[in-house]
C-alpha positions in Angstrom: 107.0 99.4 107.1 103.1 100.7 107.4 100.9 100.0 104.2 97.8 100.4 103.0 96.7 98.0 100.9 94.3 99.2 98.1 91.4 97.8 97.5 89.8 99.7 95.0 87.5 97.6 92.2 86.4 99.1 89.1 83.2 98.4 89.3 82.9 99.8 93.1 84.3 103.1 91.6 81.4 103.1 88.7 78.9 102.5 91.6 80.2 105.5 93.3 79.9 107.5 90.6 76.6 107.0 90.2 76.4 107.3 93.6 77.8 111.2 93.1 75.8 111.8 90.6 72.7 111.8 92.8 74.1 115.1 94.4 75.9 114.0 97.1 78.6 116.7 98.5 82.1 115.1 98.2 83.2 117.1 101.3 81.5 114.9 104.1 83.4 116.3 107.3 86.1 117.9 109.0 87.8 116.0 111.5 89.7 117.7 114.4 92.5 115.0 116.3 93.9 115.7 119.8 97.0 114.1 118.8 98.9 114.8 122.4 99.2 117.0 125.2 102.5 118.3 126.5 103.8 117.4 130.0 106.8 119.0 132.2 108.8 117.0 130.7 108.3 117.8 127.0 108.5 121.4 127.3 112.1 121.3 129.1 113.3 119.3 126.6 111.3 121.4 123.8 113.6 123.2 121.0 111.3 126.2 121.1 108.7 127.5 123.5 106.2 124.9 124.7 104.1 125.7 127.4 102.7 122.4 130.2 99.6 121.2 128.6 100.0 122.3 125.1 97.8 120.2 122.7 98.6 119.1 119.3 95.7 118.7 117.1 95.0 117.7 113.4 92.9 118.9 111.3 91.8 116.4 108.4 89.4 116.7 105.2 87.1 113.7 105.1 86.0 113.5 101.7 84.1 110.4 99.5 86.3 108.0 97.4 87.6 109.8 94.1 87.2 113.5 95.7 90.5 115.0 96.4 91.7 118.3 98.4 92.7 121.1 96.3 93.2 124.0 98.3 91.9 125.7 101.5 91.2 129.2 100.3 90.1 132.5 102.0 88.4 135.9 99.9 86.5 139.0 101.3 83.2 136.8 100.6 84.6 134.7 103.6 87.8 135.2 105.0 89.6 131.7 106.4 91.4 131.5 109.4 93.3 129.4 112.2 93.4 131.2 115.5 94.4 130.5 119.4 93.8 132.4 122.2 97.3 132.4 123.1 100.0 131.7 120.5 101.0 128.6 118.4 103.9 126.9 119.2 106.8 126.1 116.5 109.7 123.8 116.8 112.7 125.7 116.8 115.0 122.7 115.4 113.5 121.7 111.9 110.4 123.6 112.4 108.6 125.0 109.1 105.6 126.4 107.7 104.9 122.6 105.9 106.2 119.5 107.2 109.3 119.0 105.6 111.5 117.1 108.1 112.2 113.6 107.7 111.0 110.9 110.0 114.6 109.8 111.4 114.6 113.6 112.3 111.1 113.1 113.7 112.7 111.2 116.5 114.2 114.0 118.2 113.2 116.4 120.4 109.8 117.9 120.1 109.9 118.3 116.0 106.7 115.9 115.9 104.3 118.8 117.8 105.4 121.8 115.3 102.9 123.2 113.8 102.0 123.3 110.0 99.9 123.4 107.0 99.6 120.0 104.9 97.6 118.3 101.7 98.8 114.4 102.9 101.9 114.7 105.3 103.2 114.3 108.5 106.9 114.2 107.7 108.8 114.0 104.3 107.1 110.6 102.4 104.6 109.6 105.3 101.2 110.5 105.2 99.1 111.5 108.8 96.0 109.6 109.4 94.8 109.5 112.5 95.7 107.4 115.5 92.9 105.3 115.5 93.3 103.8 112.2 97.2 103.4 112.9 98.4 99.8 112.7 101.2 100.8 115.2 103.5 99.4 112.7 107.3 101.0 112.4 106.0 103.5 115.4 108.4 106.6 116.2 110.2 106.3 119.5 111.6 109.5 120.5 115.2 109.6 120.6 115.2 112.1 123.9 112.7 109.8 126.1 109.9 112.4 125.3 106.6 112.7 123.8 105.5 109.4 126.3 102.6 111.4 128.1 100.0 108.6 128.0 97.1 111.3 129.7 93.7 109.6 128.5 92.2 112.8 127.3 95.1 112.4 124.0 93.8 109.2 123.5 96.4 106.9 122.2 99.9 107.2 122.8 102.3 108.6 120.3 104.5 105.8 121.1 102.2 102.9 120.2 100.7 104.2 117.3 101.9 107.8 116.3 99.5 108.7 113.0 102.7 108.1 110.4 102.6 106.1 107.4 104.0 105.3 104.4 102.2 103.6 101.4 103.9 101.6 98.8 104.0 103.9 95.3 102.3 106.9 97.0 103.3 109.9 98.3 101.7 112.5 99.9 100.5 115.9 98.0 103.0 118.6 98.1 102.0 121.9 99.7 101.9 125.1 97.7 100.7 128.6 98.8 99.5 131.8 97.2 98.8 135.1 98.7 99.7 134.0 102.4 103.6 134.7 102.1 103.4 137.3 105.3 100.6 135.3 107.4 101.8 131.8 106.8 105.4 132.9 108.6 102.8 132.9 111.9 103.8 129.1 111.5 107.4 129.0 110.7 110.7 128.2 113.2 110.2 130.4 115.7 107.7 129.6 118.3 105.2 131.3 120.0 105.3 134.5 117.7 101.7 135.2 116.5 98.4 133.1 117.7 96.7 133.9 113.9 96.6 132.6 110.6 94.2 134.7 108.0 93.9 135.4 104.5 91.5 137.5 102.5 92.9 136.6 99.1 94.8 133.1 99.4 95.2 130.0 99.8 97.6 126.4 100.3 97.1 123.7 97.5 98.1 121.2 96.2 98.6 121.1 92.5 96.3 118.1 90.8 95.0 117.8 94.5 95.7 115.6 96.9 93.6 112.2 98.1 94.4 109.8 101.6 96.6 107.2 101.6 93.1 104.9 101.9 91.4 106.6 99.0 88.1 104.6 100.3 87.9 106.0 103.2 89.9 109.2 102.0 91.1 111.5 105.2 93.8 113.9 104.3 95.4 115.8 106.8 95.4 119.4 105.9 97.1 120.9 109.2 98.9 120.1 112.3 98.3 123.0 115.4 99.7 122.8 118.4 98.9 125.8 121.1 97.6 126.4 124.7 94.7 128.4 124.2 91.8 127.9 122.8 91.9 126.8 119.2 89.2 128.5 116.7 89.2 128.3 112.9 86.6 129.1 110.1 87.5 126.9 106.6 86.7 127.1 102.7 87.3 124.5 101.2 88.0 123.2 97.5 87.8 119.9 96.4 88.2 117.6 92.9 85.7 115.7 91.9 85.6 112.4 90.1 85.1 114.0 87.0 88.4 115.5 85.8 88.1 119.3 85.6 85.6 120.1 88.1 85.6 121.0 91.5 83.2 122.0 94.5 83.7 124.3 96.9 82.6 124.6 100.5 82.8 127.9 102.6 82.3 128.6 106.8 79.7 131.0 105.9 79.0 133.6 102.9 78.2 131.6 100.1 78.5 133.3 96.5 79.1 131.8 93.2 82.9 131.3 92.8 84.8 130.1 89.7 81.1 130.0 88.3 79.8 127.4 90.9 77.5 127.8 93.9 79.6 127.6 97.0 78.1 125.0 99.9 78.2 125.7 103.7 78.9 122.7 106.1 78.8 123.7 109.6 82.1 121.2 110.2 84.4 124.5 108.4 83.8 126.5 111.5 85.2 125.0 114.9 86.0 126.4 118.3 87.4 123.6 120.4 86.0 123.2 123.9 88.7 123.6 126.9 88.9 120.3 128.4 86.6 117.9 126.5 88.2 116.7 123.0 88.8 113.0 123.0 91.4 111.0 121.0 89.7 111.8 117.6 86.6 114.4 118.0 84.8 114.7 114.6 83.1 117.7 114.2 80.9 116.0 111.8 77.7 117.7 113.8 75.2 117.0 110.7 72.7 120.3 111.3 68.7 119.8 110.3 67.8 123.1 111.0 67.7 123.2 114.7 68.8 119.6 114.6 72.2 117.5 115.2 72.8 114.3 114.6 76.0 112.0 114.9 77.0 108.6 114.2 79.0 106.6 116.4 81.5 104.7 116.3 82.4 105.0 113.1 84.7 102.7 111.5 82.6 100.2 113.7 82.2 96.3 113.5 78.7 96.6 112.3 76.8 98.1 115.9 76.4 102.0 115.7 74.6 104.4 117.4 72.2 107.1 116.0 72.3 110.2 118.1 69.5 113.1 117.6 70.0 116.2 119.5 66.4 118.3 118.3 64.8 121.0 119.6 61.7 120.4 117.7 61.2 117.2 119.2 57.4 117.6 120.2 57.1 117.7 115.9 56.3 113.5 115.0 57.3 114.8 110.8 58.1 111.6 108.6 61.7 111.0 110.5 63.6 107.8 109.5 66.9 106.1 108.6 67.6 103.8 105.9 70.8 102.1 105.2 71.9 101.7 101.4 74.4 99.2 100.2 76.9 100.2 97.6 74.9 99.2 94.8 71.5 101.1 96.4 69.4 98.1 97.7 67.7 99.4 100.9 69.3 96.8 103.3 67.9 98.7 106.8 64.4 100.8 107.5 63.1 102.1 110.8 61.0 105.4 111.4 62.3 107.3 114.4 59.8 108.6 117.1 61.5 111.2 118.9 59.9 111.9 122.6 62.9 113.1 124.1 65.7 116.3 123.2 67.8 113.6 122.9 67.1 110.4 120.9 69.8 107.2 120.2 68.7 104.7 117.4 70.6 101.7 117.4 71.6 100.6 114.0 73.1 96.9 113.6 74.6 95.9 110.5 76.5 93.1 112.5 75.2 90.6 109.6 76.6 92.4 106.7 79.8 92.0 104.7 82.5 94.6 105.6 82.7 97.4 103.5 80.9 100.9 102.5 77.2 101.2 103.4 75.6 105.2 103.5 72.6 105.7 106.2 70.2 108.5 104.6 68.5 110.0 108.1 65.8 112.0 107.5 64.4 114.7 110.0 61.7 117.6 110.0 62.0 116.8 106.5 65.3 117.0 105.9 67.4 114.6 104.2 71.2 114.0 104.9 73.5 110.6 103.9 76.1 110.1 106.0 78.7 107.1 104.6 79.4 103.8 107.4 82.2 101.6 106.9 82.2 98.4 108.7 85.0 96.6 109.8 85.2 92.9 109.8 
């Protein structure tokens, strides 16, 4: 059996706490997965429609530790919604709207590539994290011979490490919906009936919210689409915070006060996913300063990343920088950035530090962001 094993310390928790109390937004990314792409073979032996070179992706909320998703919401401020430029695909045998098949029943057919909503799981018990951070532990092997496409585009192969876990104690956050009954059956057991999911006045939840099954690094998959077309969706979010009874909430565009509350924009709530170029886990954590985007990479890492600036305003030599903060706020890393180039890649080596939590505040054109590092050992 797959565990996570929970490392939290109290006095790590107080830290980040005070950490949140500096203002920084709980919501940190969203993460978009090509979890696998369908071959010849899959589709003949699909219960449902699925087209040759379907792609499953997953969709997670990356939040900081003690934030937890409570609902994706849509209202005629800013509408949400999950669209294709085809249609979604839905498996016919033990397909539904949430992902409420067990994971002996996971084994058959094509029931892993159906297409849901979520606050945790993959299948009844397990939660979804991504591929990547799999320990390929108790890996599904598909009773059919299926779902063995190892195409390097996917990334990893379902078979060796298939995103499934469960966690001793835990269990995922159950799904509840409001206001979607009509649009949500675009996701239901019968495949390839509708390519959109919208809603001007609801939302899924998940009652007292819902937190990873690492709730340091705290992913929790929020929706599983599988289509052929070109996958586009605009999110709002709202998330718990570490103090009980308040909340933040995050919107594609259109911010207004909502519940009394300022609403942020984060340009990782809108996504249109390019046709062939999505690796095994593309974060669309594209951090924007003004006509800037930066990215760090790889991230988990074992202590080397890499700083990418993409500026347009290059020519402009403002007070840019990075600084690397441990948990308890010693400055541990300080470089300024000279930027000559469009494109600029800072090397940042925390090789020598423990393993754990670091954040890396990057300032540019006078712009502050923090952007949280975990190292590996």
């Amino acid at each position: 059996m797959k565990n996570i094993i929970r490392k939290e310390l109290l006095s790590i928790v107080c830290i980040l706490c005070g950490l949140f109390a500096q203002g920084q937004n709980g919501l940190e990314n969203i993460i978009v997965e090509k979890y696998y792409i369908s071959d010849a073979a899959d589709s003949a032996a699909s219960i449902g429609n699925l087209p040759v070179g379907s792609v499953t992706y997953r969709i997670y909320a990356d939040m900081l530790p003690g934030y937890s998703f409570q609902s994706a919401y849509g209202n005629t401020n800013h509408p949400l919604f999950i669209n294709t430029t085809t249609s979604f695909f839905n498996n016919e045998d033990r397909g539904s709207t949430t992902p409420t098949y067990t994971k002996s029943q996971a084994k058959n057919n094509t029931v892993m590539l159906d297409s849901w909503l979520s606050a945790g799981a993959a299948c009844v018990g397990n939660f979804g994290i991504l591929k990547s951070e799999d320990d390929g532990v108790a890996t599904i092997l598909n009773a059919d011979g299926i779902l063995a496409n190892t195409d390097p585009s996917a990334g990893i192969p379902l078979n060796t490490q298939d995103g499934i876990i469960t966690v001793s104690g835990r269990t995922p956050g159950v799904v509840g919906t409001i206001g979607v009954d009509s649009a949500i059956a675009v996701f239901d057991a019968t495949s390839q009936v509708g390519n959109s999911f919208s809603t001007t006045n609801g939302a899924w939840y998940c009652l007292g919210g819902a937190s990873g099954p690492d709730t340091i690094s705290n992913k929790v998959l929020i929706a599983q689409i599988t289509t052929d077309g070109i996958l586009s969706f605009e999110l709002n979010i709202q998330i718990g915070t570490p103090v009980t009874g308040t909340s933040e909430y995050y919107v594609a565009n259109n911010p207004s006060l909502y519940n009394g509350q300022m609403e942020i924009t984060i340009p990782s709530l809108t996504y249109t996913s390019p046709v062939d170029t999505i690796t095994d886990t593309t974060s669309i954590e594209t951090n924007e300063f003004k006509s800037n985007i930066i990215s760090i990479f790889p991230n988990p890492s074992n202590g080397i990343y890499t700083l990418n600036i993409a500026s347009s305003n290059y020519e402009t030599q403002n007070d840019n920088y990075y600084k690397v903060y441990d948990l308890i706020g010693n400055v541990i890393l300080f470089k300024r950035i000279e930027m000559f180039s469009k494109i600029t890649d800072e090397k940042i080596d925390l090789s020598s530090c423990t393993s754990g939590i670091y954040f890396a505040e990057v300032a540019i054109d006078g712009v502050q962001r923090m952007i949280k590092l975990i190292k590996n050992k």
